[in-house]
C-alpha atoms as one frame of an Amber mdcrd trajectory, in Angstrom:
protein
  27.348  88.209  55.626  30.667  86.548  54.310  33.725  86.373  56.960  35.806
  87.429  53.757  37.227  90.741  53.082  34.265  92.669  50.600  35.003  95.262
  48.183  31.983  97.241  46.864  32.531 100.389  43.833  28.999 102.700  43.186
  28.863 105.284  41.021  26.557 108.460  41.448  24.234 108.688  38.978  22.594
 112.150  39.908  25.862 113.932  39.370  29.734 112.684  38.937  30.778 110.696
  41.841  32.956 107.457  42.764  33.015 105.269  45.629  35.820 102.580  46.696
  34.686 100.684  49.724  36.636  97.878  51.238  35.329  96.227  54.081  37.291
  93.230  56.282  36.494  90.956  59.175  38.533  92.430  62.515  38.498  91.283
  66.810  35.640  93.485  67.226  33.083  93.301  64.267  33.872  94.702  60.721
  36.190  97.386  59.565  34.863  99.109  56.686  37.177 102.003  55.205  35.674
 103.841  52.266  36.879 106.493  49.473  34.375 108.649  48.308  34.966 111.654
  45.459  31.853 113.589  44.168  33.020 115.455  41.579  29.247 117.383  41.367
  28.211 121.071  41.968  29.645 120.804  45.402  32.374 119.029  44.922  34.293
 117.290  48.305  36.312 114.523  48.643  35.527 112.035  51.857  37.286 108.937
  53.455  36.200 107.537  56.141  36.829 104.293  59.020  33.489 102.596  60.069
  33.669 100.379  63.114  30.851  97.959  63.121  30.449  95.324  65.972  29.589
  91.778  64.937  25.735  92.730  64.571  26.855  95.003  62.245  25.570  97.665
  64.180  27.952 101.433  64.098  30.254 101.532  67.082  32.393 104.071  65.836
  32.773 106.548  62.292  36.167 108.717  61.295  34.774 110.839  58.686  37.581
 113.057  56.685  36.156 115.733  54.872  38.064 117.938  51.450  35.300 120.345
  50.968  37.362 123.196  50.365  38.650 122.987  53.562  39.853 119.894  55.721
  37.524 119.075  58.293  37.289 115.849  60.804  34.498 114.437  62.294  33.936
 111.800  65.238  30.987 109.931  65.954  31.111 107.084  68.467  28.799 105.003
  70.128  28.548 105.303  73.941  26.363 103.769  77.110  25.316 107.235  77.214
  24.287 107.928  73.922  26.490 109.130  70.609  29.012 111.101  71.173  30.131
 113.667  68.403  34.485 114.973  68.450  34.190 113.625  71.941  31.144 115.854
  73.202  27.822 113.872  74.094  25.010 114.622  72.234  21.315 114.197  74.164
  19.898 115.328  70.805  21.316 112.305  68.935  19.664 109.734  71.845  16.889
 108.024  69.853  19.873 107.901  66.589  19.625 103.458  66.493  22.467 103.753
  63.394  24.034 106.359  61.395  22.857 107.649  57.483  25.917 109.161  55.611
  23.996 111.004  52.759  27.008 110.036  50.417  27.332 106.377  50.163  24.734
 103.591  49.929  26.609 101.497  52.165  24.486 102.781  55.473  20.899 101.255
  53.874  22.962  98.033  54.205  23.155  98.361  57.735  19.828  99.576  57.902
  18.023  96.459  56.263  20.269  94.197  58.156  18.167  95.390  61.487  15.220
  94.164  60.087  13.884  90.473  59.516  11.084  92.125  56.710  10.224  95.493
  56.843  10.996  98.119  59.256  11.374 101.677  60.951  14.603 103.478  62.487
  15.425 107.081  63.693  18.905 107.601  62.087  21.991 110.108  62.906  21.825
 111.452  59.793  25.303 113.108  58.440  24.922 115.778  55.335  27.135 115.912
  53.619  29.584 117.981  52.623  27.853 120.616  55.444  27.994 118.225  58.344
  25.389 118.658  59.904  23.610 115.771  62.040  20.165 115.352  62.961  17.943
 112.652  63.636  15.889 111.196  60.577  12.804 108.727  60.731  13.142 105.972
  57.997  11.152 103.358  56.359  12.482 100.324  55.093   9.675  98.260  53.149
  10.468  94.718  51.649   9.185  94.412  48.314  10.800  90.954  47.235  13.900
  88.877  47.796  16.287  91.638  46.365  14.258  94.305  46.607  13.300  97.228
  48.748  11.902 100.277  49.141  13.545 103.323  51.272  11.192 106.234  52.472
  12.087 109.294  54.117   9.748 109.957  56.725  12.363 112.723  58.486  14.657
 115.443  56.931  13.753 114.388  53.027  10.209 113.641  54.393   8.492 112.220
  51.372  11.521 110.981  49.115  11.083 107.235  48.188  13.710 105.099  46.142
  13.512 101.600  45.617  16.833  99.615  46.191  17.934  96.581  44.548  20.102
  94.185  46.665  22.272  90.946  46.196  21.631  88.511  48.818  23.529  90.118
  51.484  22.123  92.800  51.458  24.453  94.990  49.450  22.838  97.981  47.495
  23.305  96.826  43.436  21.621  99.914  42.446  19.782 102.375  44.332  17.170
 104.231  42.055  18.559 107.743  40.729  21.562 107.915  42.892  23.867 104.854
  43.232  24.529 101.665  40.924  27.431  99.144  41.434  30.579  99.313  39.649
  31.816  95.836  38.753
């Protein structure tokens, strides 16, 4: 992926929603800081600062949360395992990267483990409850730009296919997410 500063805009396509992410080059990795507003039946507003290292891989995520309340949320990558608002969390040890339900921005990271297709247990963040669990994924290629996302965990069964640039980037993500240019 570039060494330039990205911005990426989706819009929901399910229900009213917006995002605005911006995502730069910094000592450690990538910085990616994101606003997200869904504006459907449960509505919630969401920033949040996404520490990758240079493998792109989650080191750290500051989720803020407007859903009617204001609510904070911590997840960080440790030698012992994630660690959630400081606490460890055994339950999160076979987590190898984090899902936040609301943006399409974590399949990137996803299909940027793989060389062609692939599995992954994610930390999986609902939102706007959240809740994390561990969720089993599929990743299949189907072409240069395309790919096909299967839930084999929490939404076992659910399959969308994703249409990428040649980063990697989700351009649309069938029934949810398409790219704002």
């Amino acid at each position: 992926m570039s060494a330039l500063s990205i911005t990426r805009k989706w819009r929901r396509l399910d229900e009213p929603g917006l995002e605005v992410l911006h995502v730069q080059p910094d000592d450690e990795g990538f910085l990616a800081l994101s606003t997200v507003v869904h504006a459907g039946a449960e509505a919630f507003g969401l920033s949040y600062l996404w520490q990758l290292d240079r493998d792109w891989r989650t080191q750290r995520l500051e989720l803020h949360l407007a859903s009617p309340t204001i609510e904070t949320l911590l997840v960080e990558r440790s030698d012992e395992g994630w660690r959630v608002n400081g606490r460890l969390r055994p339950d999160l040890a076979e987590c190898e990267e984090i899902d936040l339900s609301a943006t399409p921005f974590c399949n990137t990271l996803a299909m940027r483990r793989f060389q062609g297709s692939g599995e992954l247990t994610t930390l999986y963040v609902d939102l706007p409850s959240l809740q994390l669990q561990p969720s089993r994924q599929r990743y299949t290629a189907l072409g240069k730009n395309r790919w096909r996302y299967t839930d084999l965990g929490i939404a076992q069964g659910f399959e969308a296919d994703l249409d990428v640039d040649d980063e990697l980037w989700v351009v649309a993500y069938e029934g949810l997410f398409e790219t704002l240019v």
